[in-house]
N, C-alpha and C positions, 0 to 999 in steps of 0.2 A: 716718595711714597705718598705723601700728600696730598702731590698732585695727580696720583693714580686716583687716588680713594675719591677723589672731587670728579674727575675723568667720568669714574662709575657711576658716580650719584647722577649724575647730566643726562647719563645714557638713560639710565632706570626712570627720571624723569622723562625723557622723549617716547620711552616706551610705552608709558604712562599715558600719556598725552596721544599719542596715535594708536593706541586701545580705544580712548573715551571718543575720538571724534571719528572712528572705522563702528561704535556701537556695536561691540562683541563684548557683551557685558555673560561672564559665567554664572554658573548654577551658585556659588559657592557667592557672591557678591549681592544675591537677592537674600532677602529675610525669609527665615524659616517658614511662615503663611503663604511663600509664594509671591507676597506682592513686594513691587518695589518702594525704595524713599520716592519722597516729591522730587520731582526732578527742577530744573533750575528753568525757568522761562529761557525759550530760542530753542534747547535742547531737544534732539529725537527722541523718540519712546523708542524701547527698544523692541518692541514687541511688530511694530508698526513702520517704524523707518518715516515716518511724517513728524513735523515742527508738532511743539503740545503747543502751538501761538498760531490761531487762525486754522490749518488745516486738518488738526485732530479733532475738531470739532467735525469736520468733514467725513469722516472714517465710516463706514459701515461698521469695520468689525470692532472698533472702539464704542459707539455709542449703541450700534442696531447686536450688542452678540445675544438677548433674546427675543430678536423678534426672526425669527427663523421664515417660521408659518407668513408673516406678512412682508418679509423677500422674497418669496416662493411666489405669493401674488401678486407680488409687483414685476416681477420679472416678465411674468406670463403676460399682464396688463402690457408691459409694454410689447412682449412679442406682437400681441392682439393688435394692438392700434400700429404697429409698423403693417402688417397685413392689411388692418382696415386702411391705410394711406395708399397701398399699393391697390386694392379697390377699386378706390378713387381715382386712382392715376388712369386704372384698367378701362373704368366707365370714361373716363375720359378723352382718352383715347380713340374709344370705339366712337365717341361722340364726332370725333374729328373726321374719321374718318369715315362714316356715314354724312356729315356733310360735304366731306370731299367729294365721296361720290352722289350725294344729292345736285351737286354746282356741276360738275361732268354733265349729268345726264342732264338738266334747266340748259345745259350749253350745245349738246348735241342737239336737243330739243330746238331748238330758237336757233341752229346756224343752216345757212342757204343749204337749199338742195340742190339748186340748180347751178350753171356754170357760172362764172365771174362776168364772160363775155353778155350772157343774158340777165345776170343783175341790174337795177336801176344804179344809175352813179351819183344819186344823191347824198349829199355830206352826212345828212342826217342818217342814211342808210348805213355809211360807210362809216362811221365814228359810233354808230352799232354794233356794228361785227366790229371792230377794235375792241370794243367794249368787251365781247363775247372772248377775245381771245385773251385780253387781259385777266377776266375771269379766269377763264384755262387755265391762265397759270399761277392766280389765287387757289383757284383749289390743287395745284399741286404743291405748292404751299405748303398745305394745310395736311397733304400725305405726306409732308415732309415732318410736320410737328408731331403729327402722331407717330409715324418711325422711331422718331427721336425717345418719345416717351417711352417706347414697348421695350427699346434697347437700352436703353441710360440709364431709364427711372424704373419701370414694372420690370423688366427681366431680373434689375442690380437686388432687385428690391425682395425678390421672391429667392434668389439663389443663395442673398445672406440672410435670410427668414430662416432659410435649414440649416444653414450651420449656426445661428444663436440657438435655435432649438437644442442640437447635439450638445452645444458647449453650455447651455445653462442645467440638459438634463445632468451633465459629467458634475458638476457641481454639487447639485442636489442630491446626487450620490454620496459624492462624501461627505457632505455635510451630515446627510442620516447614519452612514458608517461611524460616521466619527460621534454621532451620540446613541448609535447602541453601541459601540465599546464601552461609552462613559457611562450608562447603564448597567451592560454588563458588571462592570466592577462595582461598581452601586453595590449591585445585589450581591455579591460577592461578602463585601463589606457587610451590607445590616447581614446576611446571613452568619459568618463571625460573631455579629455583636450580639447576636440571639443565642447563638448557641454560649456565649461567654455568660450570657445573662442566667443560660439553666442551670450551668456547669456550678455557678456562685452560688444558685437558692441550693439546688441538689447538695453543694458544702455545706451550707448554713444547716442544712436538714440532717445533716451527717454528724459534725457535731454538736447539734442539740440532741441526740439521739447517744452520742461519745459522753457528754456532761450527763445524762438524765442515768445512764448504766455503770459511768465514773462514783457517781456520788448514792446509788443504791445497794443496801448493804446484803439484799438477798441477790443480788446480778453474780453469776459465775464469773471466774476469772476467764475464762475463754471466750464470753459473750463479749467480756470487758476487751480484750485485745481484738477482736472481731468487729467491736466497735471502732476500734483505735484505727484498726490499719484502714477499715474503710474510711473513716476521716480523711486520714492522710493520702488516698487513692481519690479521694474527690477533689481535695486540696490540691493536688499536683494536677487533676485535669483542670480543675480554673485557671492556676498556673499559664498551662499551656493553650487553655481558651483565651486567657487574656492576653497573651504573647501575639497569638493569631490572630485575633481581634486589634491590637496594635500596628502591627504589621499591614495588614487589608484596609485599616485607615489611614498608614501613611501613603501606601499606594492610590489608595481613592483621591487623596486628596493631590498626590504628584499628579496622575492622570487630569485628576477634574483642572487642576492650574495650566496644564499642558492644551486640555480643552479649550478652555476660554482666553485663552493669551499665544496660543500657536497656533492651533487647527482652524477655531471657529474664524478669528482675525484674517486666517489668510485664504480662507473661500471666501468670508464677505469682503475679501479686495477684492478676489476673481469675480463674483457674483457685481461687485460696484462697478470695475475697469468692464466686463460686458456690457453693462448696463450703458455706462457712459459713451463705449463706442458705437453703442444703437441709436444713442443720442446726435453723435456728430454725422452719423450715416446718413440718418433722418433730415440733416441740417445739409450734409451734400445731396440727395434727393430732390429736396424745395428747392436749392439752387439749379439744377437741374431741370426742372419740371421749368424753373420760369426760363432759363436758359431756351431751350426746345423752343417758347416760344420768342425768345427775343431774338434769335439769331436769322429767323424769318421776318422780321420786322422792315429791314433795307429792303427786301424784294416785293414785299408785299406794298410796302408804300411805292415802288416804282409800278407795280401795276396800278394801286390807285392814283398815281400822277400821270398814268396811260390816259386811265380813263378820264380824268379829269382835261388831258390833252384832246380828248378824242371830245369833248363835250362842246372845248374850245372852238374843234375846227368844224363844228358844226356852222354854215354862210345861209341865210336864207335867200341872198340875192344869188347865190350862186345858182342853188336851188329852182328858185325863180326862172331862175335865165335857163337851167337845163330843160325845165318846162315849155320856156317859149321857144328852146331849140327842137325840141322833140316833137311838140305840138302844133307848131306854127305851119300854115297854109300859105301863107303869101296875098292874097284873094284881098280887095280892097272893100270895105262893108259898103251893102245895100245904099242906095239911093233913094230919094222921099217917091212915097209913090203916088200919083198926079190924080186930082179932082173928076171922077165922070158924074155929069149930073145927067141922069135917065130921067128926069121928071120936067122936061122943056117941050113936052108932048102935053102936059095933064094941068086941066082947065082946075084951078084954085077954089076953093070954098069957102065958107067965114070959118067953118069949125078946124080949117087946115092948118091955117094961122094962131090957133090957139093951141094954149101950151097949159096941161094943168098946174094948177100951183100947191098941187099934193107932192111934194117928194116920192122918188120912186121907195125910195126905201122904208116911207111909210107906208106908201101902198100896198109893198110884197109884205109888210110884216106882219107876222099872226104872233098868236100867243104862244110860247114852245111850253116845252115839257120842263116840269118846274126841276131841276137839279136834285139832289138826293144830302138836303143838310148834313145829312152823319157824313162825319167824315171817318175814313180806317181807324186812324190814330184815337177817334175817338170811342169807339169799339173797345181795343186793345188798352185802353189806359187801365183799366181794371182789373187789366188780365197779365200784368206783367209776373204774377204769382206763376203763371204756365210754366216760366224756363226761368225759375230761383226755385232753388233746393229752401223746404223751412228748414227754419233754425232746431238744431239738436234739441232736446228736452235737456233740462240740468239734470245731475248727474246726481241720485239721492242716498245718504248712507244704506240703505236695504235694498238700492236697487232694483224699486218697486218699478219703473221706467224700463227697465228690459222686459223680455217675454219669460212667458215659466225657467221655461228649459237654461236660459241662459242667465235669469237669476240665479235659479237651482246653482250652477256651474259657479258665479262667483262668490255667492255666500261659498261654500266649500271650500275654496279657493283661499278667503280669506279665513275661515276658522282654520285653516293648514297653516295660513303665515302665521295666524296669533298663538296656532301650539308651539311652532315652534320660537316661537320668542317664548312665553313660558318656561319650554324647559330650558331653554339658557338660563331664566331670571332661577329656575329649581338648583340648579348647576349651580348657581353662582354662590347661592343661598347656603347649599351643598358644602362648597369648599370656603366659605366662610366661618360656618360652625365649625368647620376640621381647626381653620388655621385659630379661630375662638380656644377651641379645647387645647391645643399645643401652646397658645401663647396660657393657657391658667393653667398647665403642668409647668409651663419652662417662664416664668416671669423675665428670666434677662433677654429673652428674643422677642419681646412687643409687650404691650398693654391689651388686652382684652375690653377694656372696654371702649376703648377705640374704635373697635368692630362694631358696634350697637349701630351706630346709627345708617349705617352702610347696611348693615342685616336689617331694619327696620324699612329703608328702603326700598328693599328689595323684594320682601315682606310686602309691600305697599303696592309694586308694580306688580306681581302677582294676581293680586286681589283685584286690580283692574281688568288685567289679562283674562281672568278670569270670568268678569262679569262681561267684559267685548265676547268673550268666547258664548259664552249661557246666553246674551244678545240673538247674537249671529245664528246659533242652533235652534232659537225659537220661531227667527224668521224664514231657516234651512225646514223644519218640520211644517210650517207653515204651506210651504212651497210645494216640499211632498203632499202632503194631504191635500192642496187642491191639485195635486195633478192626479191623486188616484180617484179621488172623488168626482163624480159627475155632473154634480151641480156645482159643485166648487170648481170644475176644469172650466167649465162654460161662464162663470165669474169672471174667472183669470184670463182667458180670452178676452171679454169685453172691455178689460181692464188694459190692456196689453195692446189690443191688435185695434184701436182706433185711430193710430197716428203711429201707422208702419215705419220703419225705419228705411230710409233712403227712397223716399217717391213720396206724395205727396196724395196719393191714391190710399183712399176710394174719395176722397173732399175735392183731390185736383185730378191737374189729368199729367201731373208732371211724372215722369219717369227716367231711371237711370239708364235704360235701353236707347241708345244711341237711334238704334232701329223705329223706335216709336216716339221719340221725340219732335218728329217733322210729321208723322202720322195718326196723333193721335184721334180714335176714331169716337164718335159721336155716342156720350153717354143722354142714360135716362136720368132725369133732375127728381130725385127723391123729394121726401116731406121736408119742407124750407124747418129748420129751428128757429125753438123759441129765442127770441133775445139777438138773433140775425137776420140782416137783412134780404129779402125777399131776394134770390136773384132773379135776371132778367131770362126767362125761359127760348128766348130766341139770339141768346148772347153767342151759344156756339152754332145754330144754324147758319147762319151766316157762311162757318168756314167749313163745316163740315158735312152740310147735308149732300153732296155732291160724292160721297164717300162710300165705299160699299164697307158693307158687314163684316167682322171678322171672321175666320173660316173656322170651323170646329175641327177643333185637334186630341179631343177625348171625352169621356165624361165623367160625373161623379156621383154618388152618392153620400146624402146628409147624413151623419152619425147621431147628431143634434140638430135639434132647432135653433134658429137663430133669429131674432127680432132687428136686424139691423136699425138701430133706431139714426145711424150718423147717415149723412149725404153719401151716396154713391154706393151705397153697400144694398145687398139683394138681399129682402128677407126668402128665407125658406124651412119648410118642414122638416123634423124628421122622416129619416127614410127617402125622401124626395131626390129625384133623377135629374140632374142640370147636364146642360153641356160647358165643357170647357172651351173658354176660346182666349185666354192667355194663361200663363204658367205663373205660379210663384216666384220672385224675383228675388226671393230673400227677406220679404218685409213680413212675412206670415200671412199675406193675403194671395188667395185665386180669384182671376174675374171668369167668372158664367155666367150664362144665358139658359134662362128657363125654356120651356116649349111653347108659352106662349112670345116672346120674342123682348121679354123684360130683361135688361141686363143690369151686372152692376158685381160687387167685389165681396166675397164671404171667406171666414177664416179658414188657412189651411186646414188647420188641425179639427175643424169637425165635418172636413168629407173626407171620403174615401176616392181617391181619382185612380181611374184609368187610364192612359192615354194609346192613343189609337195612331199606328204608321198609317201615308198614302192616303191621310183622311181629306175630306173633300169640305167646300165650306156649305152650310147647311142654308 
């Protein structure tokens, strides 16, 4: 019997033992709050199935259960940048093969048209076309890397894009299921615990009302049992408010434990193992993308060890000698050709015998035409401003450096950022005084004044938010007011449109028009400024007087006058009629041409233009 009883104990131990290491730990083994003991270093959590050494540190749902809101973002972040890779792959790609067929067409281009038989058999010729074929099949190559990419890497990349979509939206479902259920019962709960709260004063009220008719010696006896039973009718719904209210708190609190140690724990594993297989996907991808192109490396070096051969077998004596075969006559050169003296007839004279001792070449020489010292280069040193973009203007807090309209835009812009940072800091403020008043009703769940300086903070970055906000709107009304105002628009213009963005116009002649960059046509040189140097008034004749006139393409009328006081700008009246003969490029200036044949550059915004089809140049 003994040896039975010991038999038993062994078994009950092994069952014991492979419970604790299978981690099926019961309801019934956790402490009544739900949480468990400290578990022992090396051991699983049972909630999780990861070591609490080293990997529980790793856990979404262990460390991340509420950052809910910022796994929702990171997940999409990384969808994002898996698409923004694929992209890149896509540009890629196209890059390749746009050069492949760039190096096709350079190769169809530059190979013989004519037959083999009528090509010249020079080495040099012929280690050419080698060249050209080995090209050939460089760039097929090269359709072969991008194949590689569209199939492997952009296609792999774009068809598992949609399923992490599907499978993180599944996710994010339940995860919101599963905390409005735990809301649900929330409310459930305080609702209980309020009505438990009325049920108690409504008793309280009952009998003070029971005592105050108990111990009055004019109260009927029937007021008094009237008093009595309604006590007791209050008393028992407490009772049964407090039951119910017990009840919907144990339940809140099962659910809420079930929340955060079952449900939330094992979507943020799903949400993490997604996560992480986007990661290794990523990681086969790059391998792939450089794969595509290492696999063409062998071939590609044999064509460039073609052409390197073909470089080799270029012979100049070969060459040579195909020349002297090709070209050779046979014909043996000229012989000296012999002395006739025709002067054995004519009788000598003393001046026949003399010979001057002027050199001919002193003789014939005159004075020539003296050379033209300037040399081009010396022209152009001054002028290399033509073809360099100036330097940006720096960039000023009020963004006085833009034009109206697009100051207007960022001021706005930014008083939108700074409200809304505000009302976070109001928010924050918000639920700081809440959790203030909670912790000086309930002292065991924090200190109050712990909060002070965090509210004081906040408090602080407010008041800054605040005066950037009252800033920015002063310089926002500003902006308005000179663009409704008329003397103030024509301010803001001169302020704005002297140094256009992108061209160097009306001071240069640089422009961002590709078209007019080789053309630019010959302006009139305005009043030199004080304090700069004079330039040299035949600086551009030189390259452009040979140049016709721009054609007129519409016209305009002045809203304003305008004093153009900088280089290159046209003054004009108001009211006054210009022709147009280029367009606004984006920098806020038009250039026209008056009727007497003055040109030069006035701001957009104080004419009115017309522009005219099929127009003719004037």
């Amino acid at each position: 019997m003994e040896r039975r009883r010991r038999r038993r104990r062994r078994k009950r131990r092994r069952r014991r033992r492979s419970v604790f290491v299978g981690q099926t730990v019961s309801q019934e083994d956790r402490s009544p709050s739900g949480s468990l003991g400290e578990s022992e270093p090396g051991k699983l959590s049972p909630h999780t199935g990861r070591s609490h050494t080293g990997e529980s540190a790793m856990s979404w749902g262990t460390e991340l259960w509420d950052q809910f809101d910022n796994l929702d973002k990171h997940t999409q972040w990384g969808i994002d940048f898996l698409e923004r890779y694929a992209k890149f792959v896509k540009e890629r790609l196209d890059i390749e093969q746009n050069y492949a067929k760039l190096l096709r067409n350079l190769v169809k281009k530059y190979c013989p048209k004519r037959s083999k038989d009528e090509e010249p058999r020079f080495t040099s010729c012929l280690s050419f076309y080698s060249i050209l074929n080995e090209l050939n099949d460089f760039a097929g190559q090269r359709e072969v890397v991008a194949e590689e990419m569209s199939q492997k890497v952009y296609g792999e990349l774009m068809r598992y894009s949609q399923d992490l979509k599907s499978e993180r939206k599944h996710h994010l479902q339940e995860g919101r299921k599963a905390q409005q259920y735990l809301d649900h019962c929330w409310k459930q709960m305080d609702n209980s615990k309020r009505k438990f709260e009325r049920e108690c004063k409504e008793a309280e009220k009952s009998q003070i009302n029971y005592d105050r008719l108990d111990n009055d010696i004019n109260a009927t006896k029937s007021e008094v049992e009237k008093a009595k039973s309604q006590f007791y009718l209050r008393t028992h719904m407490a009772d049964e408010s407090k039951n119910e209210y017990a009840a919907q708190l144990q339940n809140f609190n099962a659910e809420q434990w079930k929340h955060f140690n079952n449900a939330i724990p094992h979507i943020f594993k799903n949400l993490q193992d997604m996560d992480e297989r986007r990661t290794v996907k990523l990681g086969e991808t790059y391998r792939s993308f450089a794969e595509a192109e290492r696999r063409v490396i062998p071939i590609v070096s044999k064509c460039l060890e073609g052409m390197v051969s073909a470089a080799k077998a270029v012979d100049e004596r070969r060459d040579s000698a195909i020349v002297v075969e090709s070209f050779k006559s046979g014909f043996e050169p000229p012989g000296d050709f012999p002395f006739e003296d025709f002067s054995q007839n004519l009788s000598r004279t003393g001046s026949d015998g003399t010979i001057s001792n002027t050199p001919k070449g002193e003789r014939d020489s005159a004075p020539g035409p003296r050379s033209d010292p300037k040399h081009p280069m010396s022209r152009t040193k001054n002028k290399l401003w033509l073809f360099g973009k100036k330097p940006k203007a720096p960039s000023l807090e009020d963004f006085s450096h833009l034009p109206p309209e697009q100051r207007r835009k960022r001021l706005q812009q930014r008083i939108d950022e700074l409200s809304k940072e505000l009302q976070k800091e109001m928010d924050q403020r918000d639920a700081l005084n809440k959790m203030k008043d909670v912790y000086e009703k309930n002292p065991q769940m924090g200190d109050p004044i712990s909060l002070q300086p965090k509210i004081s903070e906040t408090i602080c970055n407010m008041e800054k938010l605040r005066s950037e906000i009252h800033k920015n709107e002063t310089w926002l009304s500003e902006v308005e007011g000179k663009q409704s105002s008329r003397g103030d628009r024509r301010h803001s213009a001169d302020n704005h449109h002297h140094t256009p963005q992108g061209r160097e116009s009306p001071e240069g002649s640089y422009t961002d028009d590709t078209s007019q960059e080789h053309h630019t046509p010959h302006r009139r040189a305005g009043p030199p400024q004080p304090g700069k140097p004079t330039p040299d008034p035949h600086e551009f004749d030189d390259e452009f007087d040979d140049d016709d006139p721009l054609p007129v393409i519409g016209h305009c009328k002045a809203l304003y006058s305008f004093d153009g006081q900088n280089e290159g700008t046209l003054v004009m009246a108001e009211d006054e009629v210009l022709y147009i003969i280029e367009e606004d490029k984006g920098d806020g200036w038009t250039r026209a041409r008056k009727q007497s044949g003055e040109e030069g550059y006035v701001p957009t915004s104080y004419v009115e233009i017309t522009l005219e089809k099929n127009s003719k140049g004037s």
